[in-house]
ZAKELUM-50570 format. One record per residue (C-alpha): x, y, z; residue in three letters; chain. Coordinates in nm, 3 decimals. Layout:
REM ZAKELUM-50570
> px,py,pz,aa,ch
> X,Y,Z,Ala,A
...
END
This chain:
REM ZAKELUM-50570
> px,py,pz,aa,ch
> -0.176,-17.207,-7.065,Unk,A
> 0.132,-16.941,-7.061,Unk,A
> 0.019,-16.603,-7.073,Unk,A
> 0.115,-16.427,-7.453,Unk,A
> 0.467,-16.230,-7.336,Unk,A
> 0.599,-16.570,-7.204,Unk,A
> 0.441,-16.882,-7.400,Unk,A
> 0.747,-16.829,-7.687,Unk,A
> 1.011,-17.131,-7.659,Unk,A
> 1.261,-16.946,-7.804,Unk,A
> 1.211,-16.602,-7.624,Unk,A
> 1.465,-16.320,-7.562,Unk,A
> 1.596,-16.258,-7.215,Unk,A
> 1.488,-16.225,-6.945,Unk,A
> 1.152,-16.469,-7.024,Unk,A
> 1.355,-16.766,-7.248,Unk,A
> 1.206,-16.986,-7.005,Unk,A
> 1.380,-17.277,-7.191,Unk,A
> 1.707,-17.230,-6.981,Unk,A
> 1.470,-17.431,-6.704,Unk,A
> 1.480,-17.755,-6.915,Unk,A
> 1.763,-17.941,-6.741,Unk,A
> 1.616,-17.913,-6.448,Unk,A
> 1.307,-18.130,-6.553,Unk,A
> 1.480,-18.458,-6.555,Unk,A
> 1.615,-18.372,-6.188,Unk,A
> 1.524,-18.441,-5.828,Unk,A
> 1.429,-18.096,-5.704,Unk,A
> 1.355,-17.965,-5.375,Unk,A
> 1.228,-17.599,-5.359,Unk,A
> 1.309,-17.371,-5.124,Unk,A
> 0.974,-17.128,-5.040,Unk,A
> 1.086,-16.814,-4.881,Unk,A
> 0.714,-16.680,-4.937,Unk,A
> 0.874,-16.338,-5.019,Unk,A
> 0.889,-16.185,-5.416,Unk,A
> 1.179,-16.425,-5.570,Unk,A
> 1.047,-16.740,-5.451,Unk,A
> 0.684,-16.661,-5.557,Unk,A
> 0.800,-16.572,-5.878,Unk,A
> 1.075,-16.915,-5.855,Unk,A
> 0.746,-17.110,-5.828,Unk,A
> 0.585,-16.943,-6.114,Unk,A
> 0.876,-16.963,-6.384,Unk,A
> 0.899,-17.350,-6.280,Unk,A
> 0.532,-17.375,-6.365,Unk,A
> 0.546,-17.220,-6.679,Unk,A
> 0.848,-17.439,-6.761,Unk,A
> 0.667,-17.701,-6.709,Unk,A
> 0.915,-17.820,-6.410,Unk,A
> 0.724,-17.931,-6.099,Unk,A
> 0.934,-18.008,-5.763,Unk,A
> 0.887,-18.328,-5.625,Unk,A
> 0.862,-18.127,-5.260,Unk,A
> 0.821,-17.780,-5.153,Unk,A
> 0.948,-17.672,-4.788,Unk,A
> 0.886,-17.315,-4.568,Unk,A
> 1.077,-17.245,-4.277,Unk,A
> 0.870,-17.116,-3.963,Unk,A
> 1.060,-16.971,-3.697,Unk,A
> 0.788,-16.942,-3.472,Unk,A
> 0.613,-16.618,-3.396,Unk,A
> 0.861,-16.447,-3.623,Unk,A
> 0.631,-16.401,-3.991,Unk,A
> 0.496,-16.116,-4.023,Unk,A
> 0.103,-16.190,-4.070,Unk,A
> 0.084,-16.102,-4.454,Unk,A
> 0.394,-16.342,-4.488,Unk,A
> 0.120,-16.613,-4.346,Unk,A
> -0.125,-16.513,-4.555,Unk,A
> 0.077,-16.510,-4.872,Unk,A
> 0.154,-16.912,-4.771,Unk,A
> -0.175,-17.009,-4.755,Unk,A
> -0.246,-16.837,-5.086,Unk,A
> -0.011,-16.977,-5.253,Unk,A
> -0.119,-17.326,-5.158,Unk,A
> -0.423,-17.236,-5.283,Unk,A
> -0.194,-17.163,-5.630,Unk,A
> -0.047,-17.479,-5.627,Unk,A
> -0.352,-17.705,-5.556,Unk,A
> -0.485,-17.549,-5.924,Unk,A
> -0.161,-17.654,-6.090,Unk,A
> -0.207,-18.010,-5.969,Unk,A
> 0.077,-17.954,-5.772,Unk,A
> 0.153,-18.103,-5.416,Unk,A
> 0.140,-17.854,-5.085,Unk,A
> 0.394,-17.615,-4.927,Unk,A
> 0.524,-17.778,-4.619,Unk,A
> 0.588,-17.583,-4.330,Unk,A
> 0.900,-17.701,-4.116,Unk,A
> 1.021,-17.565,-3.794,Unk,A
> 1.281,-17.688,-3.506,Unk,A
> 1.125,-17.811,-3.249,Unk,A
> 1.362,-17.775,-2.984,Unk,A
> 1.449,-17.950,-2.652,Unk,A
> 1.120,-17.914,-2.416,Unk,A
> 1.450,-17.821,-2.132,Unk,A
> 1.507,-17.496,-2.331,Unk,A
> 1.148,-17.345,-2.227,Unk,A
> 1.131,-17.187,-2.572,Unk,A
> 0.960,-17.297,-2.942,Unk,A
> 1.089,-17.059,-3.172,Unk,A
> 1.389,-16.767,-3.282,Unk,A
> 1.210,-16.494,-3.068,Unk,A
> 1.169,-16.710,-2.748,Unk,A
> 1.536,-16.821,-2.819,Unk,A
> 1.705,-16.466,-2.798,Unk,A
> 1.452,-16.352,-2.526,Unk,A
> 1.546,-16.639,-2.309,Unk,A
> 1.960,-16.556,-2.321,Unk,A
> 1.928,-16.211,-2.347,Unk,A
> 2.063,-16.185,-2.668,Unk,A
> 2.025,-16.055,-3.049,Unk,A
> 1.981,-16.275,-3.355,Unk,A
> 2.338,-16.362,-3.517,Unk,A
> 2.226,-16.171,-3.785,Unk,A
> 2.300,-15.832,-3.573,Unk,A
> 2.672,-15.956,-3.511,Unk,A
> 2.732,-16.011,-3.864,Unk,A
> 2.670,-16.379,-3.846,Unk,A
> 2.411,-16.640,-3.986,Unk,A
> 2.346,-16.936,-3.702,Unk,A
> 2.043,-16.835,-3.697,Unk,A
> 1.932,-16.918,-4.052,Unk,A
> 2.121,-17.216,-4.024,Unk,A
> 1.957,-17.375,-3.692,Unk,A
> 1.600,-17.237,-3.781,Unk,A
> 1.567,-17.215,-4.122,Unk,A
> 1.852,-17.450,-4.319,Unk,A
> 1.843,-17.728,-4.073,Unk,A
> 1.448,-17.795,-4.066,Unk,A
> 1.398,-17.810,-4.386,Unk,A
> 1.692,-18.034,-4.494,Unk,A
> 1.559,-18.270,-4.190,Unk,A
> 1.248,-18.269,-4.326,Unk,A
> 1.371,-18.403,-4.595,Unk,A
> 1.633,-18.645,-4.493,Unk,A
> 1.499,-18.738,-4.215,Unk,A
> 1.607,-18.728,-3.838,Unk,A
> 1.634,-19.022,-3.615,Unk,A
> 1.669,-18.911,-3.317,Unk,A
> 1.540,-18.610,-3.154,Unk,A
> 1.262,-18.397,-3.090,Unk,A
> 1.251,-18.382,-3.504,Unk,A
> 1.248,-18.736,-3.503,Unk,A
> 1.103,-18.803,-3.855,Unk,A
> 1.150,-19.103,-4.188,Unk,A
> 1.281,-18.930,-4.488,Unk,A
> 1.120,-18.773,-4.752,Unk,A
> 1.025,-19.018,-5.040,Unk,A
> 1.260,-18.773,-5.251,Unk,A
> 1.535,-18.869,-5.025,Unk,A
> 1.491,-19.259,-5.044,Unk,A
> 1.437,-19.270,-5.464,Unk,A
> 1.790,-19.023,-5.442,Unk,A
> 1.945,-19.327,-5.263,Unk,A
> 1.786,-19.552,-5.450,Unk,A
> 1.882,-19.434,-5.755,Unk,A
> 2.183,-19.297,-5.678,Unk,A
> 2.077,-18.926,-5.824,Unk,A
> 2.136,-18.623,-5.657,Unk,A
> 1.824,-18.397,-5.521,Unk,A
> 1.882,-18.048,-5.648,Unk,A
> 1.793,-17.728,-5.394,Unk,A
> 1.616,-17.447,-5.587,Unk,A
> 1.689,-17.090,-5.442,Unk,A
> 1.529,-16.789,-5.548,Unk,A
> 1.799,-16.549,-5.579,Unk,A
> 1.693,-16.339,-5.834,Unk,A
> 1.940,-16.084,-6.050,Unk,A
> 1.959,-15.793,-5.868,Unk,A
> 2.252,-15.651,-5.694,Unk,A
> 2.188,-15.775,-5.397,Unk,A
> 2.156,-16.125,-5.421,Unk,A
> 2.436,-16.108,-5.709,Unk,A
> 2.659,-16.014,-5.427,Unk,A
> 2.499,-16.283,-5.186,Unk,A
> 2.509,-16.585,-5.464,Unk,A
> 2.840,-16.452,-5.563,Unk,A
> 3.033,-16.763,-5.339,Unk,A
> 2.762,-17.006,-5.270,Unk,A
> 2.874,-17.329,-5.338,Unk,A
> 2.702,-17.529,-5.627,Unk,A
> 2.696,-17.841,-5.447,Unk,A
> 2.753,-17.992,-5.075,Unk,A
> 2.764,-18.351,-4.918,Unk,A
> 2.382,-18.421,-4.965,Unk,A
> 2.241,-18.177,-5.253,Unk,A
> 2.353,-17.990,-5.574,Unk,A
> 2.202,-17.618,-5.599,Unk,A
> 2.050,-17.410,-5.871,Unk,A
> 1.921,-17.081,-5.907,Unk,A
> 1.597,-17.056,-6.186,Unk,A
> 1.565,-16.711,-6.147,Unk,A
> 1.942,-16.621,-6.196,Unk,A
> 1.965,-16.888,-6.487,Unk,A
> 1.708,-16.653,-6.673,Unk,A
> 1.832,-16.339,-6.571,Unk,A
> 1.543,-16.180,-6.375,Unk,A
> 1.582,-15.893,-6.158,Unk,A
> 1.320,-15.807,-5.912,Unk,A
> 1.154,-15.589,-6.094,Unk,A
> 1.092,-15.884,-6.359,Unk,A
> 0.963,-16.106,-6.094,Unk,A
> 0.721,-15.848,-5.928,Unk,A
> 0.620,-15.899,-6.340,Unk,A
> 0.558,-16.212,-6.378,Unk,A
> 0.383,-16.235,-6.102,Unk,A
> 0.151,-15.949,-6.181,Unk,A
> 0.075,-16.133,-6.495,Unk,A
> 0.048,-16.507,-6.430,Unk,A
> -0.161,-16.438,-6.049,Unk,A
> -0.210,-16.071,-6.042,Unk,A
> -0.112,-15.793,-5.831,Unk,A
> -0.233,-15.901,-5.525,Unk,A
> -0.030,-16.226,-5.504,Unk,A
> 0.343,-15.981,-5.522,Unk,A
> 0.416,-16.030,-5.130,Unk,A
> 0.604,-15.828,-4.867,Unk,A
> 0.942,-15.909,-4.865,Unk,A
> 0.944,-16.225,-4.643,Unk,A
> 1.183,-16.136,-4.316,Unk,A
> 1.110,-16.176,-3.931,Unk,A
> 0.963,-15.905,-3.749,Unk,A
> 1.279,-15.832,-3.597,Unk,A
> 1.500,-15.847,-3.874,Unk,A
> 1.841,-15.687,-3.789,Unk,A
> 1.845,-15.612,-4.163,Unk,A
> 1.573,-15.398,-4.156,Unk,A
> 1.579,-15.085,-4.296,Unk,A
> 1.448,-14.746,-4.134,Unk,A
> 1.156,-14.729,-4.391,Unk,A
> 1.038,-15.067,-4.242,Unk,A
> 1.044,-15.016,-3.892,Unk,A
> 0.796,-14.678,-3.998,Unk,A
> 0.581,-14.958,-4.167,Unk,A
> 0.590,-15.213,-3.887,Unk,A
> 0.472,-14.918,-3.670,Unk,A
> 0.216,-14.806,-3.878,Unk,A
> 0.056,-15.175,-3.962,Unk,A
> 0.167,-15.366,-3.665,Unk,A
> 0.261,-15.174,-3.379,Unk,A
> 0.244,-15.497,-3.131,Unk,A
> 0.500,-15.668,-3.349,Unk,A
> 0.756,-15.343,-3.297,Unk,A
> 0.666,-15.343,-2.930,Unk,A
> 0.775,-15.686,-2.916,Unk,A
> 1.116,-15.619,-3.135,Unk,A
> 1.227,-15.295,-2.912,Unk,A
> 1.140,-15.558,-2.599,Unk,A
> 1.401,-15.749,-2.751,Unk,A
> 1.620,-15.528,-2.809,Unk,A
> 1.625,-15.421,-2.491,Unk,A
> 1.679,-15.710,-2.333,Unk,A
> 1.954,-15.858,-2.464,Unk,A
> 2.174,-15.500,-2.446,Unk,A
> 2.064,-15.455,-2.084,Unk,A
> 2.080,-15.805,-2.011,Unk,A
> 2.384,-16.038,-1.864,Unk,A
> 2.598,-15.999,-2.192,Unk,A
> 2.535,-15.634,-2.191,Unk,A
> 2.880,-15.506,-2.358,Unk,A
> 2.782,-15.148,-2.268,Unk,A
> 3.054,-15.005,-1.972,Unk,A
> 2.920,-14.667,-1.858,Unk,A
> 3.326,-14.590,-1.805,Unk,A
> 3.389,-14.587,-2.180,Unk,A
> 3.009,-14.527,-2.283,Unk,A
> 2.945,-14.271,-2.039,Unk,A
> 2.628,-14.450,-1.890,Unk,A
> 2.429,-14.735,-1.991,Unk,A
> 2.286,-14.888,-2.323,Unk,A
> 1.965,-14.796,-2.161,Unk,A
> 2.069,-14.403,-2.088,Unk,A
> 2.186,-14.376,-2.398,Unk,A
> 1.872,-14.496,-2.582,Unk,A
> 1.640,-14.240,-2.355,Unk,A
> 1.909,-13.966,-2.327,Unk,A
> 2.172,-13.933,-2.614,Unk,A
> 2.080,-13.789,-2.991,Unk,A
> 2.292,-14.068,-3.126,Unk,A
> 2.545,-14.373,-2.992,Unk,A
> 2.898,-14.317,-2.930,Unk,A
> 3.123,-14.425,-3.270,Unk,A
> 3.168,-14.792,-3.168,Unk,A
> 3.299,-15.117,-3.305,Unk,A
> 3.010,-15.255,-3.037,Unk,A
> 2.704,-15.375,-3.185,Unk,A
> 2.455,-15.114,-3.014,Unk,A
> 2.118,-15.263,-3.143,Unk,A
> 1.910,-15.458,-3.380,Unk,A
> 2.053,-15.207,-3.622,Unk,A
> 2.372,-15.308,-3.533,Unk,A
> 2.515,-14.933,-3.562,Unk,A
> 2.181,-14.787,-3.467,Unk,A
> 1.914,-14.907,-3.180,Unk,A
> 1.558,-14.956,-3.237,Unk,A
> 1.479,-14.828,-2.909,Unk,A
> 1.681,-14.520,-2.946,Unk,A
> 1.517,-14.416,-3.341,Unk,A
> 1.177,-14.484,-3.196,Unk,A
> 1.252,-14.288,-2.895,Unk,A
> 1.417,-14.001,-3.115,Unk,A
> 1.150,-14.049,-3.402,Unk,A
> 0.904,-13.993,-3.152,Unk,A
> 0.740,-14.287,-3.275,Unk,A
> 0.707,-14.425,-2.898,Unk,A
> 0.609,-14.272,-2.560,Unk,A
> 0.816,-14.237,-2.255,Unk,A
> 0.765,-14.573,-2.188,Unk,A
> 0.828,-14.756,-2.508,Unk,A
> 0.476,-14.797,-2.669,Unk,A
> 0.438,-14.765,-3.035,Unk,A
> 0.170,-14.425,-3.079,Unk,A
> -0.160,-14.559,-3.207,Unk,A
> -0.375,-14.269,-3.314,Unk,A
> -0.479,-14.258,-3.654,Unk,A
> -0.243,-13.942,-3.718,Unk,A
> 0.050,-14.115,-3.595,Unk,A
> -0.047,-14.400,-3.814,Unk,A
> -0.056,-14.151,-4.099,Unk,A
> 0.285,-14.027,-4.023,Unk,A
> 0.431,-14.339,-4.012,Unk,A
> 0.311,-14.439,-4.349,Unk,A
> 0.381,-14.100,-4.516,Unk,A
> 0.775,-14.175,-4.393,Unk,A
> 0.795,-14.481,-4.520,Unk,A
> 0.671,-14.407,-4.818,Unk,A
> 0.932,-14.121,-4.840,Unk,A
> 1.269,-14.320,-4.750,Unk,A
> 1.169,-14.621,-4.931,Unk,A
> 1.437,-14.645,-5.210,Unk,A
> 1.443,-14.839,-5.533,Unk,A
> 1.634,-15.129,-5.413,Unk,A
> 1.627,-15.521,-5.406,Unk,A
> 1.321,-15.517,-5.112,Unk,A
> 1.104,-15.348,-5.368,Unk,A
> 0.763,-15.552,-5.288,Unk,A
> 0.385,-15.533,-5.246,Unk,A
> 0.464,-15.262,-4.894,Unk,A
> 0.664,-15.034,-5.139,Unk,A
> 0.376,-14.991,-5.404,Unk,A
> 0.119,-14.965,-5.160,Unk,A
> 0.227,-14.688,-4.891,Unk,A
> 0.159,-14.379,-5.059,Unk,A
> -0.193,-14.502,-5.165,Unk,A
> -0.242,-14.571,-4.826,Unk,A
> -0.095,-14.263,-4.688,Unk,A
> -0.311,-14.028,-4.885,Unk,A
END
């Protein structure tokens, strides 16, 4: 049953949920980020009345933040009282030669950053993309070795065309990131429920709010190491998971110390590593000088005082308090508004 502000067929924008109606004589795969848009994706198709004939999550490894985790399993929970089939989880499973099983392991192992740092996206290709379009066309040979998804083989069959839901919502932000994604490739056509009824975030953290309630509106699903993190986060990964920052300034630190270290104490004036303990700030620089990419984690934390002397996220309850309180205060209204934003000042007081 559709709660009152959304069960009208012929609604205004941004709940005219009858915009989702071609979709229900497609093939559709949905893709489950586990973060706001794709919580509230899931909802809108149920309230359509459009159910996905699979459901795929990319795991990177040790990447999720726990809550992300959490949020999964709940959500399954969602589904199974729809009637609807599971979430499945995919992740590359890499050669056993590499010596590592996930994103983290990969860039500790050669030294480096994820591509996202450099301006790139491999990464979300070869651990995110790839695994879930092998789970559902199948692999033959390979460590992901697997048949096809029945979706796959009644596409063939039929000769239809599986549709890829994304949640990009209407914000600015993933305006600007839908703006030249292609509508169609080789294997799948691509559509965007959220965008085709013109919610913003702020209409998502809504209907979420309304249909599950306010505890299912999740963090904003992103590894732990993010390169696109902002500085209001990294306060927040200090002050709920200081382990998890430990492990990202580790990171950091060794792939810009490491054997493709870029950093020439000749044009830097010392190394990546005296800069981070030494200098206020980098040097201007084309050079990528961090999981920031203009800014190093190591050298905020170190200047933030939110580490000792030798790199350990402060514990004690008042640095914990800090932490939140700063968050909380740099935190703007922008397209990562989630459950972290509307909980830190509560928390903090």
């Amino acid at each position: 049953m559709l709660p009152p502000s959304y069960a009208g067929e012929t609604g205004s924008p941004p709940f005219s949920l009858q915009r989702l109606r071609p979709l229900k004589d497609r093939l559709l795969a949905a893709c489950f980020g586990a973060g706001v848009d794709s919580t509230a994706m899931l909802v809108a198709l149920h309230l359509a009345g459009v159910q996905p004939q699979v459901i795929t999550f990319a795991d990177v490894g040790e990447g999720e933040k726990p809550e992300t985790i959490v949020h999964l399993d709940r959500m399954n929970a969602v589904l199974a009282s729809w009637g609807w089939s599971p979430i499945i989880t995919c992740r590359k499973i890499p050669l056993a030669s590499t010596g590592y099983d996930s994103l983290y392991g990969n860039c500790l192992a050669n030294e480096t950053l994820p591509s996202l740092a450099f301006g790139l996206k491999s990464c979300s290709i070869k651990w995110k993309q790839n695994p879930q379009d092998q789970y559902i066309k199948g692999a033959r040979t390979g460590p992901n070795a697997q048949p096809p998804h029945p979706v796959w083989i009644e596409a063939q069959r039929t000769r239809q065309r599986i549709v890829k839901l994304i949640g990009y919502d209407c914000g600015r932000a993933d305006l600007r990131r839908s703006r030249n994604l292609q509508t169609a490739d080789a294997d799948f056509d691509y559509a965007y429920p959220l965008q085709l009824l013109g919610w913003t975030r702020e209409d998502c953290i809504a209907i979420i709010t309304e249909v599950l309630g306010a505890d299912y509106v999740p963090i904003k699903s992103a590894c732990f190491y993010c390169p696109a993190s902002k500085i209001w986060e990294l306060y927040w990964l200090a002050a709920h998971h200081p382990d998890l920052l430990e492990q990202a300034l580790l990171l950091e630190r060794t792939a810009l110390t490491g054997r493709h270290s870029r950093f020439d104490e000749v044009e830097f004036g010392g190394t990546w590593d005296d800069l981070v303990r030494n200098a206020d700030r980098f040097p201007s620089s084309n050079t990528t000088v961090g999981l920031g990419r203009n800014f190093a984690w190591n050298q905020w934390a170190r200047v933030n005082d939110v580490v000792d002397a030798d790199f350990r996220v402060r514990r004690e309850a008042a640095d914990r308090t800090h932490f939140l309180m700063r968050a909380a205060e740099l935190r703007r209204a922008d397209n990562a508004d989630d459950a972290r934003s509307r909980n830190e000042a509560r928390l903090a007081a």
